[in-house]
N, C-alpha and C positions, 0 to 999 in steps of 0.2 A: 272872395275866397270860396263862396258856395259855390258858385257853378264851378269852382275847380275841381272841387270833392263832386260834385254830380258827375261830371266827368270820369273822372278814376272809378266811381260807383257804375255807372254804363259799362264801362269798359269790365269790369271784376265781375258785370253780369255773366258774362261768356262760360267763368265757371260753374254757375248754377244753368246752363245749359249742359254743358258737358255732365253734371250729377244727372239733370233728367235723362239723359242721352244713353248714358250709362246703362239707367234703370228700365227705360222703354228697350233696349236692346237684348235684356237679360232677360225679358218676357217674351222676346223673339217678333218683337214689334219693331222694323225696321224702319220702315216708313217715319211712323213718328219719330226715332230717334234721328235719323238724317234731316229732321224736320229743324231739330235741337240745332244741329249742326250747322246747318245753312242760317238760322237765325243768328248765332252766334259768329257764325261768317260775315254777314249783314252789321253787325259790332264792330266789327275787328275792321269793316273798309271804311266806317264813318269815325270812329273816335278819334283817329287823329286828326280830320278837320276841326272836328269841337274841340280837339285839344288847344288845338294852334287858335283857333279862334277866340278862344276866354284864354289863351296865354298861359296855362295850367305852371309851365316851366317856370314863370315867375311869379306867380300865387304862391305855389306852395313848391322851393324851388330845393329840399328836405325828401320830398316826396317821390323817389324814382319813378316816374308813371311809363319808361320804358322797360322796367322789370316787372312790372306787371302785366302790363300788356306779354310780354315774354312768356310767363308763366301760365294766362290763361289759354295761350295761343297753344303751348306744348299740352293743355291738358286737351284741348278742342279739335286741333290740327294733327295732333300724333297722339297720343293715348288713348282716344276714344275709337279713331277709323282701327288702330293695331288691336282693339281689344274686338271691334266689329271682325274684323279681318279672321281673324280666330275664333269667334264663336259661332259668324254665319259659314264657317267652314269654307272661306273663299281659297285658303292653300292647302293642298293634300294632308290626312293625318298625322304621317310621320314628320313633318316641316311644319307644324302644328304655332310649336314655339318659336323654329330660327325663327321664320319670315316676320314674327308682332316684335321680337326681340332686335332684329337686325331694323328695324324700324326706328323701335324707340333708341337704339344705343346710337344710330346712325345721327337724327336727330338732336338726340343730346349733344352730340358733338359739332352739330351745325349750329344752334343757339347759343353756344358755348364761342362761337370765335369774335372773334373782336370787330373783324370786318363784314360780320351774316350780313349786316348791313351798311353798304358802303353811303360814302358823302356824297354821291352823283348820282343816288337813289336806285344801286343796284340790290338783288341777296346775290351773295359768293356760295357757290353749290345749289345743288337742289332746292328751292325753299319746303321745303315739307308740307307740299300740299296734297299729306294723304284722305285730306276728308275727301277733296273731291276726286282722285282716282281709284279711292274705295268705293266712292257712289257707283264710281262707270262699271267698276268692275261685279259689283251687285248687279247693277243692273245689264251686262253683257251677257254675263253667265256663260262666260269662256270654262275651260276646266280648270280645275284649281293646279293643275303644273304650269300651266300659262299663267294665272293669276300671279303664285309664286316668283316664278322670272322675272314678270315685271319689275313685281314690287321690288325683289332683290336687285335687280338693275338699276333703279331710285333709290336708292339706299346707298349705291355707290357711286351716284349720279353726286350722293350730297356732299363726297369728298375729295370731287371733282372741281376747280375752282373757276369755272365757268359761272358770269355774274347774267343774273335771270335779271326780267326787269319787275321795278317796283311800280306793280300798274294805276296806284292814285298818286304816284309821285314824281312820276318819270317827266321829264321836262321835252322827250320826244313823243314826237306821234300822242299826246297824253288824252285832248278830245277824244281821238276816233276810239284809241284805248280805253277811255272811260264808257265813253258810248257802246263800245263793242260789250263790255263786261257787264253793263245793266239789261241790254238785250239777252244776252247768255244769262244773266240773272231770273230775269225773266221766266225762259224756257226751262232752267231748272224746278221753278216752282211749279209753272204746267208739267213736267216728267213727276217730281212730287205728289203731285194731286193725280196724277194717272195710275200711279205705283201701284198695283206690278203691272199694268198693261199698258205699256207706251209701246207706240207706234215706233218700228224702228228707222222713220223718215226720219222721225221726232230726233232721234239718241242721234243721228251720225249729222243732223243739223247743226244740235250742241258743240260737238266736237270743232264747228270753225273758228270758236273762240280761243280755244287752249291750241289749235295748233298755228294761230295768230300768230296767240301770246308765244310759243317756242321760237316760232321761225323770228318775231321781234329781239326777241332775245338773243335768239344767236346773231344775229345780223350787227346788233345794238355792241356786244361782245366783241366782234371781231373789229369793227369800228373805234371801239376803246384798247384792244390791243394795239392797233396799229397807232392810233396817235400816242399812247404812251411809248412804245417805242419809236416812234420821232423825236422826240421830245428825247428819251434816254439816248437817241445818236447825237441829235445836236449838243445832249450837257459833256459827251464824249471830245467832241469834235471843239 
C-alpha cells in the first residue's frame, strides 16, 4: 500500500510545480517557470507506468488516482500556460481576458467528458496541450493577433471530437512515438537552457515531433472512423 501512496504523492507533485510556476512567472521569470512546467510534464508521462506497475487500482481501489491526476493536469496543462498567456502579454490588450478565458472554459469542458479519454487510448478533442504551444509561442514571438488566433483556434479544436493519440499508450506506431517524444524531450530542455537565445534551426527542429504527433493522429482518426463505420454497416446489414 506504500508505494501506492508514493504513487499518488509523485503524481500531486505536479501541483507544487504549477504553485512555483505560478510564482517565478509573476516575477517575470519565464524561463524558470516553464522549467516548473516541463518537470511537471516529465510527471504526468511516467506516473501511469508506476501506476500500473505497483497496481495503485487495487492497493488503494477507494482512492480515485484518475482524478487526481485530472486535476493536477488542469492546474499545470491549462491554468498556468493561460495565466502565462496573459501576463507575458502573448495576445493583444484588448483580448487580454477572452483568449486565458476561452482556454480555461474550453478546457474545463474537455476534462469534463466522459470519453476525454477513450478505451483505445485516444483524447476526444484538443487535448489541452497549452503548456507546450505557450512555450512556442514565447519563444516565436509572432505578434500577439497571431498568438491570439491560434490559441483561439485550439480552443475550438477542443470541441471538435476528433481523437488525438495517447502517445505512452497508443498500441500503434507506440516505440517510434515514445522515441520520437524523448528526443523532442530532449531538445526542449536544450531550448530551456538557451532561453531566450535559441538558435532558430533549434525551434523549427522541435517542431517534427508535434507535427508527427498531428499528422499520427489524424491519420490514426480516420482509420478509426472508418472501421467503426464498417462495423456500424455490417450490425445494419
Amino acid at each position: 500500500m506504500l508505494h501506492a501512496w508514493l504513487v499518488h504523492l509523485y503524481t500531486a507533485s505536479s501541483a507544487l510545480c504549477a504553485f512555483l510556476a505560478i510564482d517565478l512567472v509573476i516575477q517575470q521569470r519565464y524561463r524558470e517557470g516553464f522549467f516548473w512546467l516541463f518537470v511537471a510534464a516529465v510527471v504526468d508521462a511516467s506516473d501511469g507506468v508506476l501506476a500500473r506497475a505497483v497496481n495503485v487500482s487495487e492497493r488503494l481501489p477507494w482512492f480515485d488516482g484518475g482524478r487526481l491526476d485530472d486535476i493536477v493536469d488542469y492546474l499545470t496543462y491549462v491554468f498556468v500556460p493561460a495565466f502565462i498567456a496573459w501576463h507575458a502579454a502573448l495576445v493583444p490588450p484588448g483580448w487580454g481576458l477572452l483568449v486565458p478565458l476561452a482556454m480555461l472554459l474550453s478546457s474545463l469542458y474537455g476534462f469534463s467528458r466522459e470519453d476525454a479519454k477513450t478505451a483505445d487510448h485516444f483524447f476526444t478533442g484538443f487535448p489541452s496541450y497549452w503548456n507546450i504551444v505557450v512555450f512556442y509561442l514565447y519563444l516565436a514571438g509572432w505578434p500577439p493577433l497571431v498568438n491570439a488566433a491560434l490559441l483561439l483556434l485550439l480552443a475550438i479544436l477542443v470541441f471538435v471530437p476528433l481523437r488525438y493519440v495517447y502517445p505512452s499508450r497508443t498500441p500503434v506506431m507506440r516505440i517510434p512515438t515514445i522515441a520520437l517524444g524523448i528526443l523532442w524531450g530532449l531538445l526542449l530542455i536544450v531550448m530551456l537552457w538557451r532561453m531566450p537565445a535559441i538558435p532558430r534551426f533549434l525551434f523549427w527542429m522541435s517542431m517534427i515531433f508535434p507535427v508527427y504527433y498531428a499528422v499520427l493522429s489524424f491519420v490514426l482518426d480516420r482509420r478509426r472512423r472508418s472501421v467503426l463505420g464498417r462495423r456500424v454497416a455490417r450490425g445494419r446489414g
